[in-house]
N, C-alpha and C positions, 0 to 999 in steps of 0.2 A: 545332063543339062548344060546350059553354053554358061558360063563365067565372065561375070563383068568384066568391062576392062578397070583397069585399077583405078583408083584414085589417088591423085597425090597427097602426100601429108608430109609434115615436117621432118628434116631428117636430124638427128643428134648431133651429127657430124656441121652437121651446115649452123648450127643456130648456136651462139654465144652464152656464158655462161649467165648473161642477166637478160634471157627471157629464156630459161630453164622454169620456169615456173608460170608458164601464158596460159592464160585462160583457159576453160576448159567448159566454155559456156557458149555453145554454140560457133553461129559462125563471129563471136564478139570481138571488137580490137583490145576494150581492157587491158591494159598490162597484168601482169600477173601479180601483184601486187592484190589485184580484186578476187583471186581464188585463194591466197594465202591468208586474207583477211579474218581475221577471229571473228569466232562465235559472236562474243561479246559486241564488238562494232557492229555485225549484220543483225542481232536483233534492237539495235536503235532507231535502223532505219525505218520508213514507212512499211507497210504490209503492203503486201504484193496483191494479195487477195483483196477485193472490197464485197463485205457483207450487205446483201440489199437491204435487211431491214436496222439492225442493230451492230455495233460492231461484237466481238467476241466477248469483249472487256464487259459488255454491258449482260451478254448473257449468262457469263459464269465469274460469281464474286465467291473471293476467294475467302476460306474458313479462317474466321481469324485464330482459331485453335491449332491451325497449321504449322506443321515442325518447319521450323524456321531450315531454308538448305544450307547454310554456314552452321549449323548444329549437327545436320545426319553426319553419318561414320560413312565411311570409304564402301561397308557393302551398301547402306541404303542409297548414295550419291549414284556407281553406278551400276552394282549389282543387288540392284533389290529384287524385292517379291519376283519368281517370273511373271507369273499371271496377273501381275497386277497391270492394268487397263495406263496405257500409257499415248496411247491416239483413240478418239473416238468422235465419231462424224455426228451430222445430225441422220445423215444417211441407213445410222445402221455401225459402218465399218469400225472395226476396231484393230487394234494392235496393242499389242503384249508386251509386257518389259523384256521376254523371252524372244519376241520378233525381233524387235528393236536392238537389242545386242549384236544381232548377226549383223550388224551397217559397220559394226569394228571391223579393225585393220584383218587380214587373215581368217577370217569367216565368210562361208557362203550366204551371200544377201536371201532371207525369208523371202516366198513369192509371194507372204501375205504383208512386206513392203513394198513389194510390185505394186500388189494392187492396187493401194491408198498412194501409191504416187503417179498412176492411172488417174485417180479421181482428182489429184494436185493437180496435174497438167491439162487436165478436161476444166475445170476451172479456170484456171490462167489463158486457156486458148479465147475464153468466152472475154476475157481485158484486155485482149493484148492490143497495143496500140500501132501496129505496124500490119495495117489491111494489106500489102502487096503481099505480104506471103501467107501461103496456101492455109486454109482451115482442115485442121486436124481432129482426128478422135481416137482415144487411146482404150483398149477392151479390158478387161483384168481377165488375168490367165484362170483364175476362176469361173468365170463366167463362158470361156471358150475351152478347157482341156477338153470337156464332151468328145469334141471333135474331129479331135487324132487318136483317141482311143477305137481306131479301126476295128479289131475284131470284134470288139466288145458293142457296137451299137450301128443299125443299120442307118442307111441315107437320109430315109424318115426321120428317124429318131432326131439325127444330129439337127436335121434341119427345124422341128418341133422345139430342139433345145436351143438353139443359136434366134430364133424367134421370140422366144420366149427370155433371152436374156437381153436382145434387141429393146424390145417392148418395156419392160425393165429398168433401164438405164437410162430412157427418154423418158418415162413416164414420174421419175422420178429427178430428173437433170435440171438446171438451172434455166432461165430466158429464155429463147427462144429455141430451143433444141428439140428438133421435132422426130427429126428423121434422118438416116441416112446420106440426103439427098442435099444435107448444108454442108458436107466432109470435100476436101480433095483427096485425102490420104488415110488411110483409116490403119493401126497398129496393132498389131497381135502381137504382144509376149506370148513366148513357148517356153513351157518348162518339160523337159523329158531327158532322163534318165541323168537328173539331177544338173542337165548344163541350160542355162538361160539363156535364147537367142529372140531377136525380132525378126517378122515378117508387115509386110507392107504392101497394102493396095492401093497403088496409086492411078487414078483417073484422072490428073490430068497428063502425066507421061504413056498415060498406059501400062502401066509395067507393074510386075509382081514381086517383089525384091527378099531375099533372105539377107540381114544383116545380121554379121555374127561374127565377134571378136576375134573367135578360132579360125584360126587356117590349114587347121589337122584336118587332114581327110579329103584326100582329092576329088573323090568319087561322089558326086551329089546325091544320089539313089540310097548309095550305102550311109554315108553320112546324115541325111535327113528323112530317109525311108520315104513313106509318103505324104508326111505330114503337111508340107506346103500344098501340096496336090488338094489334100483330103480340105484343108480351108478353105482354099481358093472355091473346088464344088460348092461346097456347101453355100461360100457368100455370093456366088454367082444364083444358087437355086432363089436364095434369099432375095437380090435384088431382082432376078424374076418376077419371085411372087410378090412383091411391091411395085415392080413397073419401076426400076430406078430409070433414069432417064439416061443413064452413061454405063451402064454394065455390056454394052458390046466392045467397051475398051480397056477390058481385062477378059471377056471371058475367053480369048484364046492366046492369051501369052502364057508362056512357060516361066515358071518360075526361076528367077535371076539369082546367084550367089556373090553379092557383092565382095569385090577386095580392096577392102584398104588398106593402104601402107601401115596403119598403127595396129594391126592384127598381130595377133600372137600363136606362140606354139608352145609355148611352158606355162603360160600363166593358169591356175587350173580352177583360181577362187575366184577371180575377181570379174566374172561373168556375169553376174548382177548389178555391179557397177558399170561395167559396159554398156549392158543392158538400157541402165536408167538415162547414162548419158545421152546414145542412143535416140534414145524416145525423147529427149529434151531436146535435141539438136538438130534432129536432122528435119530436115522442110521440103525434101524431093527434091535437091539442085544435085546438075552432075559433078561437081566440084567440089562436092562437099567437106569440109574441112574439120572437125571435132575439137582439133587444136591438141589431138593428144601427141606426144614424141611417139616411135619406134618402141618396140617392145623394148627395155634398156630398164637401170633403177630411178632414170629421170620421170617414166613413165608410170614405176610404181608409185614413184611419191606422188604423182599427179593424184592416181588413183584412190592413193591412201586420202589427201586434201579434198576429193571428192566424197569420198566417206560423211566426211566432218560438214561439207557443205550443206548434203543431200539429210544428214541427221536433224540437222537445225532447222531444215526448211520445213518437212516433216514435222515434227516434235511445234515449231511455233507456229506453222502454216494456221490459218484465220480457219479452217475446216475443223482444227483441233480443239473441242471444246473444253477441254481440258487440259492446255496450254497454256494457261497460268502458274499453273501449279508446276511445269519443268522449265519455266524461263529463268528466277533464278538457279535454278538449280543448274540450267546448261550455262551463267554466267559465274557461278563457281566456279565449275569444273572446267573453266576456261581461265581462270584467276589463278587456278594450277601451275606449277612450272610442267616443262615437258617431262621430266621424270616420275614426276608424282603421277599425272594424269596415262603416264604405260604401265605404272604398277597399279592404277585401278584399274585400268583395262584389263589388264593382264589376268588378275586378279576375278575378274567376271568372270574370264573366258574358263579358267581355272576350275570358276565352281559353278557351271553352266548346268551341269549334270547333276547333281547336289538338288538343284536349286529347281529344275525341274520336277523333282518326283518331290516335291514340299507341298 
């Protein structure tokens, strides 16, 4: 398969020690300043979300027999129950104090925060307030692995399942979301053999894009076997059997492997963070910028500040209906000094296994 030409992105070399810290929220100018911002200050601001009928506040009131968060100990703060329910939609979706652990520093991100940050960003596309760029739709790898499970399930099938989780998702989605046919760009998360990458249909460039942090593995065939192949089928069968009105402008491109400059070859965790930025940032331009450095430790700590961003947005997104109950508790744990707040971390990661089989 033919390999994008690259994109630029910032080099370490080039950029001064006081915007070592820039953004990392699209294509934003923000100084960095606005990604280093504590918990504590981003959940003052307004909610990003607006609830059509009631706001959150109003649907979930809090028990007043509730352990005060300035009381728990250091496991309940940030290694409590795993199974205890720590995101849950009206939808259905939930997530696990066991999910939610893995958004620390050195842990592979859960797909089952993919998901629920699928349905964050499906939400946020339906307010955004900036019409010139393209409308999006984000899948959850749940609702698509079917699909590249090649030996395992014939054309039919996949197409049967990909219909069926279509129907689904709109039938169930917010305002005016009916169809396929409101999207410029539509997102696949892949998860296989434990590394997280995006794919991307885009109609109005035409083109079918692999985005993916890694830059190991020259060979597109060997590296992605057929998996982009095997989705691209099936959403072309898809937009078939619905009469899309724009599927002659994918259904013969060849799937693209984008490079950009902020790609990596050692990094082996932080693919789910990639991932999420990814999906938050990119809008189909050729130039596309993410704001992240070079692979470098400027780029880890980006990554690691994305952690902490992406935990809060999560954990008090206006979807969480039980989102009261960890707002102080994530303004604790941010009233922490740095030290305190690495040996509760640390400290979860420690008894993650323990804590599992409880």
């Amino acid at each position: 398969m033919v390999e994008e030409q690259e994109i630029p992105a910032k080099s370490s070399m080039e950029e001064s020690d006081a915007t070592a810290s820039e953004t990392v929220m699209g294509n934003s100018n923000m100084e960095g300043q606005a990604v280093e911002k504590s918990i504590e200050e981003r959940v003052t601001e307004p909610s990003e979300i607006v609830a059509e009928d009631s706001t959150m506040e109003e649907q979930v009131v809090a028990d007043p027999s509730e352990t005060k968060a300035e009381d728990l100990t250091m496991e309940d703060q940030v290694a409590g129950p795993a199974w205890e329910p720590i995101f849950k939609s009206e939808r259905g979706d939930f997530l696990f104090h066991f999910d939610m652990e893995t958004i620390t520093p050195n842990l592979e991100v859960s797909t089952n925060v993919i998901d629920v940050w699928s349905q964050i960003l499906n939400v946020l596309e339906l307010y955004k307030e900036d019409d010139r760029l393209p409308t999006r739709y984000f899948f959850k790898i749940s609702g698509i692995n079917l699909l590249y499970f090649i030996e395992k399930h014939t054309n039919e099938e996949k197409l049967q399942s990909f219909t069926k989780s279509v129907d689904e998702c709109f039938r169930e989605d917010e305002k005016h979301l009916k169809s396929l046919e409101n999207f410029d760009i539509l997102f696949f998360p892949v998860c296989r053999e434990n590394h997280l990458y995006l794919i991307c249909a885009d109609f109005i460039n035409g083109l079918f894009r692999v985005i993916d942090n890694s830059s190991n593995g020259t060979d597109f065939e060997e590296r992605y076997k057929s998996i982009p192949e095997e989705i691209k089928k099936v959403l072309v069968a898809y937009l078939d059997q619905v009469k899309h009105p724009n599927t002659e402008r994918i259904r013969n491109t060849k799937p693209i492997r984008m490079q950009m400059k902020w790609r990596t070859k050692n990094n082996h965790v932080d693919c789910g963070v990639f991932l999420m930025l990814h999906m938050e940032s990119y809008h189909g331009l050729k130039n596309w910028d993410c704001g992240l450095f070079l692979e470098s430790d400027k780029q880890k700590r980006q990554l690691d500040l994305l952690r902490s961003k992406y935990a809060a947005k999560i954990l008090l997104s206006d979807l969480n209906l039980i989102k009261n109950k960890f707002l102080k508790l994530v303004q604790v744990f941010e009233e922490k000094s740095e030290n305190e707040r690495k040996k509760m971390i640390d400290y979860a990661i420690v008894h993650r296994k323990e804590r599992e089989s409880s």
